[in-house]
DRENRONU-617259 format. One line per 2 residues: number of its first residue (from 1); for each residue x, y, z of N, C-alpha, C, O, CB. Coordinates in steps of 0.2 Angstrom, whole numbers, plus 5000, padded with zeros to 4 digits. Glycine has a CB too. Example, Ala and Ser with C-alpha at 12.3 -4.5 7.8 and 13.67 -1.06 7.14 Angstrom:
BEGIN
1> 5066/4972/5039/5062/4978/5039/5066/4984/5039/5071/4983/5042/5057/4978/5045; 5064/4989/5035/5068/4995/5036/5064/5000/5039/5067/5006/5040/5070/4997/5029 $
//
This chain:
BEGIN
1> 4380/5054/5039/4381/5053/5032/4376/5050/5028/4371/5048/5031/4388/5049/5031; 4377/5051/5021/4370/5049/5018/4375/5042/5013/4381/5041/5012/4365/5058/5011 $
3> 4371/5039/5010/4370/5032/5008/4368/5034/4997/4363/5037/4994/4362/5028/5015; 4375/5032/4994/4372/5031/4987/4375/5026/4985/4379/5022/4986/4373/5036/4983 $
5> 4371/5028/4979/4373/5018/4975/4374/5021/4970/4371/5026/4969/4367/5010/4974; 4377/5019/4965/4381/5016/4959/4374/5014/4957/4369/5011/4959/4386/5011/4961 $
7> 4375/5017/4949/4370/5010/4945/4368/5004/4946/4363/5000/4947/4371/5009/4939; 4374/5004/4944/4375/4994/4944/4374/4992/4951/4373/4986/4951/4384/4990/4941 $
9> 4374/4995/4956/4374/4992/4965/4365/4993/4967/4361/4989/4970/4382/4999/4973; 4362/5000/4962/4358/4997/4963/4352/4994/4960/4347/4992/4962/4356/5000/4966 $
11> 4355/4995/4954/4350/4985/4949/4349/4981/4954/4344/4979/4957/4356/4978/4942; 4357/4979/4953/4358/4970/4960/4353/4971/4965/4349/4966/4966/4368/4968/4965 $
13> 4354/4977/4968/4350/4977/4973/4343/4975/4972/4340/4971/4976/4350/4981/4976; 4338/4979/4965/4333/4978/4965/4331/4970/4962/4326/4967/4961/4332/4984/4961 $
15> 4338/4968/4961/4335/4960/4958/4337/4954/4963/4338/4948/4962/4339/4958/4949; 4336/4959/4969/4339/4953/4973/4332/4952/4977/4328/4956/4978/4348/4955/4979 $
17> 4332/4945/4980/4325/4944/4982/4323/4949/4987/4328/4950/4991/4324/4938/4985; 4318/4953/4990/4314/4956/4993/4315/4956/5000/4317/4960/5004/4309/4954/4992 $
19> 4315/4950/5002/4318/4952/5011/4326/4951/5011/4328/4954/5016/4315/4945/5017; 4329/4950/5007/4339/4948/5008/4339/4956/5006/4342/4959/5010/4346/4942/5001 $
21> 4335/4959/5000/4337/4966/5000/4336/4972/5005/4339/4977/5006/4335/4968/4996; 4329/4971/5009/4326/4975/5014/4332/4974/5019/4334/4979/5022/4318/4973/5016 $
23> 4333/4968/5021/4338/4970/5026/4348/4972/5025/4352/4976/5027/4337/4963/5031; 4349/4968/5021/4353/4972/5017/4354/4980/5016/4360/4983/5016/4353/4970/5011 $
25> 4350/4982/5015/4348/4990/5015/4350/4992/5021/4354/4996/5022/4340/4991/5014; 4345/4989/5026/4344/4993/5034/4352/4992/5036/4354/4997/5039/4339/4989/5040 $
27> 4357/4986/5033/4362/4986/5037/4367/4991/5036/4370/4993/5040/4364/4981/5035; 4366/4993/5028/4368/4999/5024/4369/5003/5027/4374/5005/5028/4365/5000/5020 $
29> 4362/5006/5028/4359/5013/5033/4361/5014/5040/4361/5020/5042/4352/5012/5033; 4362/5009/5043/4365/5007/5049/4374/5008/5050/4377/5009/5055/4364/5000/5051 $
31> 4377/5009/5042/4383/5010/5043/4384/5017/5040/4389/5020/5042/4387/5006/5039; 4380/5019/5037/4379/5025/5033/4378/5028/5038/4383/5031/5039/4374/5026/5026 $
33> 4374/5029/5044/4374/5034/5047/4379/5034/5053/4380/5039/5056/4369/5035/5049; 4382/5029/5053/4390/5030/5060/4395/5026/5056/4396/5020/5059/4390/5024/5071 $
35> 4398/5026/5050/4402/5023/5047/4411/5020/5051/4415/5016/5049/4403/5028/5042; 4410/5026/5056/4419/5024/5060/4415/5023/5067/4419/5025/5072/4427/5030/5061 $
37> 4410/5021/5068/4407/5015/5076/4410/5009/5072/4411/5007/5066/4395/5014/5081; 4408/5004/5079/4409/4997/5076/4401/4995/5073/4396/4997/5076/4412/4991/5083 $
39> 4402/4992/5069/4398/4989/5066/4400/4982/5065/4405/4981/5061/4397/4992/5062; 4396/4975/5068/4395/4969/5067/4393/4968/5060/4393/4962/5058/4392/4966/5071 $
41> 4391/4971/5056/4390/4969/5047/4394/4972/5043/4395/4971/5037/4383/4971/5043; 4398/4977/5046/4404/4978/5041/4411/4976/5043/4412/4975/5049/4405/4985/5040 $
43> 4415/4976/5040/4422/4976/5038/4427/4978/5034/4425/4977/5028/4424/4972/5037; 4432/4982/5035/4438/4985/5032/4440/4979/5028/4443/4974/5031/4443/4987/5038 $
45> 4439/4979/5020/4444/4975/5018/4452/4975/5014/4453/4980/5009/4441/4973/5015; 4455/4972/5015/4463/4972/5015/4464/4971/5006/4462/4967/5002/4465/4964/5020 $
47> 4467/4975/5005/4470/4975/4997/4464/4981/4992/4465/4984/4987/4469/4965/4993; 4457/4980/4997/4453/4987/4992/4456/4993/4996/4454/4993/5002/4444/4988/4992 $
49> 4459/4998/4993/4459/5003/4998/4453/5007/5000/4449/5010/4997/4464/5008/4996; 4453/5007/5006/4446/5012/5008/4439/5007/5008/4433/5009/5008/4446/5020/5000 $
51> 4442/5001/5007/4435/5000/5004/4432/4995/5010/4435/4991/5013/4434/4995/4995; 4425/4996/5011/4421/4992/5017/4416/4988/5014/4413/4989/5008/4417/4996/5022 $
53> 4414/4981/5018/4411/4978/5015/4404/4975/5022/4403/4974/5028/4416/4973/5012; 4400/4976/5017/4393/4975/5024/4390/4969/5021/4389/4968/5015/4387/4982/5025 $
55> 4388/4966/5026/4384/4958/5024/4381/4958/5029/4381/4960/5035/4388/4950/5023; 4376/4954/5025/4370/4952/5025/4369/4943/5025/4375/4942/5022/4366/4956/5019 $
57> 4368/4939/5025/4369/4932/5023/4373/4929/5019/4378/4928/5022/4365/4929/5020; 4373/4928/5014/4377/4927/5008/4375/4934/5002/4376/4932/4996/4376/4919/5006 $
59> 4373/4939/5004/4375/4945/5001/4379/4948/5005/4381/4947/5011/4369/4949/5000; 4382/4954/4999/4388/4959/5001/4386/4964/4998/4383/4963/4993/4395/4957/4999 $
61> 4388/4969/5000/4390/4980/5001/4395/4980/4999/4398/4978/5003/4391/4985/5008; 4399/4981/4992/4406/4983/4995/4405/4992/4992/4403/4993/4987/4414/4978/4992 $
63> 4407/4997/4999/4405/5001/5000/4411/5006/5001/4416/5003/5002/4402/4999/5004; 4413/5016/4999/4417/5016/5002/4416/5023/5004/4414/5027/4999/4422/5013/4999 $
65> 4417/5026/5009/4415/5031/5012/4419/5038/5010/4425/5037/5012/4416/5030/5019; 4418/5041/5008/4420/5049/5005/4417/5056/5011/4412/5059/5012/4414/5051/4995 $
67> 4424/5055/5013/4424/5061/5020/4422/5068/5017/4419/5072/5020/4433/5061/5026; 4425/5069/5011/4425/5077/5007/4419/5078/5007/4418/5083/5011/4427/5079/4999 $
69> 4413/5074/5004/4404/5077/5003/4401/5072/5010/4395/5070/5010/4400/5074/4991; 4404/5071/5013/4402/5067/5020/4397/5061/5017/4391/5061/5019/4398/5072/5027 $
71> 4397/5056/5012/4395/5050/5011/4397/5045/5009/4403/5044/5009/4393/5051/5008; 4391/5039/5007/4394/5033/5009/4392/5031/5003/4386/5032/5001/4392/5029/5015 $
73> 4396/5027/4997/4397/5027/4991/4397/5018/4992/4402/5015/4994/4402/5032/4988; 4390/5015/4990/4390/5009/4987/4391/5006/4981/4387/5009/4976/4384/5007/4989 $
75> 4395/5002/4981/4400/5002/4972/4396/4996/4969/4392/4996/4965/4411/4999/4972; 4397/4989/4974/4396/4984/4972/4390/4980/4975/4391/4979/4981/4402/4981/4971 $
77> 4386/4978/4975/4381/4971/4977/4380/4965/4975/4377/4963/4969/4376/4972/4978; 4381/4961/4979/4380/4954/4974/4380/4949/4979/4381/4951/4985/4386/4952/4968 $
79> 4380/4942/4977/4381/4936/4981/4389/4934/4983/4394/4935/4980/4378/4930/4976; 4389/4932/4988/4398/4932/4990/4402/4928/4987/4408/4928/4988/4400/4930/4996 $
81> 4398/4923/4983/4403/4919/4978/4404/4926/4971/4410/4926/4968/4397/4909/4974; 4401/4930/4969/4405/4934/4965/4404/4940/4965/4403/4944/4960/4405/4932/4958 $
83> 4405/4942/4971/4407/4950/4970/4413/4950/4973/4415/4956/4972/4403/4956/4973; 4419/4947/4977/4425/4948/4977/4429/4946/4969/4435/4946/4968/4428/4944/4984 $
85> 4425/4945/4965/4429/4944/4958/4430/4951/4953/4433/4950/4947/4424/4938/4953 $
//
């Protein structure tokens, strides 16, 4: 599967410091291409339907996979004090 962002998911990304984003990315890319293996930087979260969340430090992905055009749709990014808000 292929990997897109959202406007707004990828600003944050571009205004987020340089190395939290480079690996943030790769983690991305690591889910984007096996989205149902296990992955240790993602998780299923409870109350978003459908929605996954991938971290990085105290950065977050929340992410959500569209089986119809086989892709992985990155909504939100931010620090983990406010992107569950």
């Amino acid at each position: 599967m292929k990997a897109t962002f959202t406007p707004a998911a990828a600003k944050a990304l571009a205004a987020m410091p340089k190395r939290d984003s480079a690996a943030l990315m790769k983690k991305i890319m690591q889910f984007a291409a096996a989205p149902f293996a296990p992955n240790p930087a993602a998780k299923h979260l409870t109350g978003m339907n459908g929605a996954v969340r991938v971290r990085h430090g105290d950065w977050r992905a929340i992410c959500r996979v569209n089986r119809g055009i086989e892709t992985v749709v990155v909504e939100f990014v931010g620090n983990r004090k406010e992107i569950y808000r």
